[in-house]
Structures are given as C-alpha cells and as structure tokens.
C-alpha positions as CSV (number, residue, x, y, z in Angstrom):
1,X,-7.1,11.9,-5.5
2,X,-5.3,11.6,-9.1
3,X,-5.8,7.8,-10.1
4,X,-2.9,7.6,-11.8
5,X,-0.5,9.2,-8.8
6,X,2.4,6.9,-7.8
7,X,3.5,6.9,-4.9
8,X,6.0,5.5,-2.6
9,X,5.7,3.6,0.9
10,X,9.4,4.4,2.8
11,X,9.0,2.8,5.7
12,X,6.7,-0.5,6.6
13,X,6.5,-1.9,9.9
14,X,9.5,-1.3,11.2
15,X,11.7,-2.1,8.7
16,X,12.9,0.8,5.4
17,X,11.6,-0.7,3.2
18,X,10.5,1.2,-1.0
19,X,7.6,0.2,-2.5
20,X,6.1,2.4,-5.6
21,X,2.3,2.1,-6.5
22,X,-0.5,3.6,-7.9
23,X,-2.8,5.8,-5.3
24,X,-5.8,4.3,-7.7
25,X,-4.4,0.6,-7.8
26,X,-4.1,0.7,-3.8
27,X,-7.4,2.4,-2.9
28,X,-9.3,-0.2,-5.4
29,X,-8.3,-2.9,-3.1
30,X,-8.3,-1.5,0.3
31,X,-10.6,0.8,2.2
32,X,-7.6,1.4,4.6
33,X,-5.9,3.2,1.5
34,X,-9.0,4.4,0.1
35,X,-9.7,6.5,3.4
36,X,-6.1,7.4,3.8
37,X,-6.1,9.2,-0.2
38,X,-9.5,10.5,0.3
39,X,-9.2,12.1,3.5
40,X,-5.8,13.6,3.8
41,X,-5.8,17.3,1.9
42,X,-2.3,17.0,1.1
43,X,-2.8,14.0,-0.4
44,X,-1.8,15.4,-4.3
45,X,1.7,16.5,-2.9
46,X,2.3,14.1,-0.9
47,X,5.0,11.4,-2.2
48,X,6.0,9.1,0.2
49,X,4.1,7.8,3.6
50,X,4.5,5.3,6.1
51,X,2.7,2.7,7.0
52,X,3.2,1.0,10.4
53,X,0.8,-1.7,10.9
54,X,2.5,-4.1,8.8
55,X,5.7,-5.8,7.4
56,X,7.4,-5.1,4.1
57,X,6.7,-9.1,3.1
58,X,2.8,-8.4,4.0
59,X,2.6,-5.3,1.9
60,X,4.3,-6.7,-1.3
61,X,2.0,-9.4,-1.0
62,X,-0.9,-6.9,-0.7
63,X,0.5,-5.3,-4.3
64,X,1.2,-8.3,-5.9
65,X,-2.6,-9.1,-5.4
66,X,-3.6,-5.6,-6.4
67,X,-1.8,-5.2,-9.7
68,X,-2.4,-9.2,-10.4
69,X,-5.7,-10.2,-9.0
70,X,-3.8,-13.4,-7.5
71,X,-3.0,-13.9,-4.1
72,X,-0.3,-16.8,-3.8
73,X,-1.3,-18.1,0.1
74,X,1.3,-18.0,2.7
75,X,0.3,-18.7,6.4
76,X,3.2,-16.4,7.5
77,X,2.2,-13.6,5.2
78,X,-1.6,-14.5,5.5
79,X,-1.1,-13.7,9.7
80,X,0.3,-10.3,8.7
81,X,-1.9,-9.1,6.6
C-alpha cells in the first residue's frame, strides 16, 4: 500500500457519488479500509472502487472525521455509519 495514494470512491450506496482520499488516511481509521488496501494485489493501480454498504452522507462524514479528528454527531448519519 503507498500511504500517500489517493484515491477515489465512484459509487456509495447506491447513489454516484466522488469522493478523493488518501489510501493511508482511510486505512488509519478503518479496519474495513485497512483490509480492503492490504489484501487486494491490485491495490497500487487501482484508482477508483465502490463501496456499497453505505450512503454518500455516511462516508463524507467518515472523511471529515478522518482528516479532522472531529466527528460532528448526527442521528441520521450516526445510523448509517
């Protein structure tokens, strides 16, 4: 895994939706995205990916904690995430 990769999440949920991020940022915070970097080979090419299992509101939430430290508490995001 380069730490300093960026990436970009295309689709989330069900919605299109673009988010950019750092593979190092995102795998600090979450073993989901920790497991997903370390265990798929094609992980160093790889640009984009989808993730399914949430909603575009949830994930930006999940960034804005991982780049900030601060999590600003929703009940509707909180039930997502």
């Amino acid at each position: 895994m380069k730490s300093f990769a960026l990436i970009s999440f295309v689709q989330v949920g069900k919605k299109l939706a673009e988010f950019t991020a750092h593979q190092a940022v995102l795998a600090s915070v979450s073993p989901y995205f920790m497991s997903m970097f370390e265990q798929d080979p094609r992980t160093e090419a790889r640009k984009s990916y989808n993730v399914k299992e949430t909603t575009p509101e949830a994930f930006q939430t999940l960034l804005d904690y991982a780049y900030t430290g601060k999590y600003d508490f929703h009940w509707s995001s909180s039930i997502q995430i």
